[in-house]
C-alpha positions as CSV (number, residue, x, y, z in Angstrom):
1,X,-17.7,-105.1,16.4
2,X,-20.9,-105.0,18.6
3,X,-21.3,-106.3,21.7
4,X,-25.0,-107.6,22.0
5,X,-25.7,-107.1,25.8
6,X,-24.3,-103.5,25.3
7,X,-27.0,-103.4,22.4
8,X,-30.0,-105.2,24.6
9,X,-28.7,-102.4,27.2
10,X,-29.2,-99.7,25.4
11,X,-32.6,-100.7,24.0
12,X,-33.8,-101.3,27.2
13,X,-32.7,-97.7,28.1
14,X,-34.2,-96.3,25.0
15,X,-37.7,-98.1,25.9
16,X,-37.6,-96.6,29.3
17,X,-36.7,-93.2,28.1
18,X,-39.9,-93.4,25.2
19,X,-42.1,-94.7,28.3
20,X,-41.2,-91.5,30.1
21,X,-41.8,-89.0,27.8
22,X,-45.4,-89.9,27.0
23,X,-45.9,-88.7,30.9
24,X,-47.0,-85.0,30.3
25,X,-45.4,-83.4,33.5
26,X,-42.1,-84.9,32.3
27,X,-42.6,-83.6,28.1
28,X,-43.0,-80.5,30.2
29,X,-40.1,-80.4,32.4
30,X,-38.2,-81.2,29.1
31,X,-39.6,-78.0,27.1
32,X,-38.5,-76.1,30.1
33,X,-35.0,-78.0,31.4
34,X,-33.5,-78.6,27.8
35,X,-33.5,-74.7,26.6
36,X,-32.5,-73.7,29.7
37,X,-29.4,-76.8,30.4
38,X,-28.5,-75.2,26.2
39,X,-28.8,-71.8,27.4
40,X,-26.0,-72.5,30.4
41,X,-23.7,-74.8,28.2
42,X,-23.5,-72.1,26.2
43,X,-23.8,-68.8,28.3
44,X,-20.7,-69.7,30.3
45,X,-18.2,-70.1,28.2
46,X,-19.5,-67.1,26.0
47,X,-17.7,-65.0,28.4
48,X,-14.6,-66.2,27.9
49,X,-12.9,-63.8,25.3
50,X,-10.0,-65.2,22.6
51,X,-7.4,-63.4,21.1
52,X,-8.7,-63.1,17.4
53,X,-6.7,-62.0,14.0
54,X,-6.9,-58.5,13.4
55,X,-9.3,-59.2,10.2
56,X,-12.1,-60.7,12.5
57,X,-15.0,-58.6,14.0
58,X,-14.8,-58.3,17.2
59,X,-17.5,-60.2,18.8
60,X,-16.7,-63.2,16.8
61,X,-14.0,-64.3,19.6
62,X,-15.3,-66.5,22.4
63,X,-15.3,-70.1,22.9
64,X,-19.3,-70.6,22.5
65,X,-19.4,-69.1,19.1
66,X,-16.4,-70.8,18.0
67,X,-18.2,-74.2,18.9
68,X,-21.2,-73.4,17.8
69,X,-19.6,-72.4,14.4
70,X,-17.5,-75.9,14.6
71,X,-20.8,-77.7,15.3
72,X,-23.0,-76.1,12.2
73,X,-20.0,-77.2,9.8
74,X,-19.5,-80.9,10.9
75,X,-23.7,-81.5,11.0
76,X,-24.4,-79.5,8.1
């Protein structure tokens, strides 16, 4: 079930969002903002250690390569 103004909504959005990236100052700020926003979604949480099984490698126990792994299965 689909609620059409949600839908008009969202198109709108979408329209404004194409708009804005054919502005070259903001495809830049993109090429630069998006690796580094990645880069800091992961890096903190890459610190955090886990308690692994004693038949995993060692640096195979923190949260960000346990969601990365997670992510590659589901979208692959």
């Amino acid at each position: 079930y689909y609620n059409m103004e949600n839908i008009s909504e969202l198109h709108i959005w979408l329209d404004e969002y194409s708009i804005s990236h054919e502005n070259s100052v903001n495809i830049l700020i993109c090429k630069i903002c998006v690796p580094a926003i990645a880069f800091t979604i992961l890096g903190f949480p890459w610190s955090i250690s886990m308690p692994l099984p004693k038949f995993t490698r060692e640096n195979l126990g923190n949260i960000s390569s346990r969601i990365i792994r997670i992510l590659v299965v589901r979208f692959t």
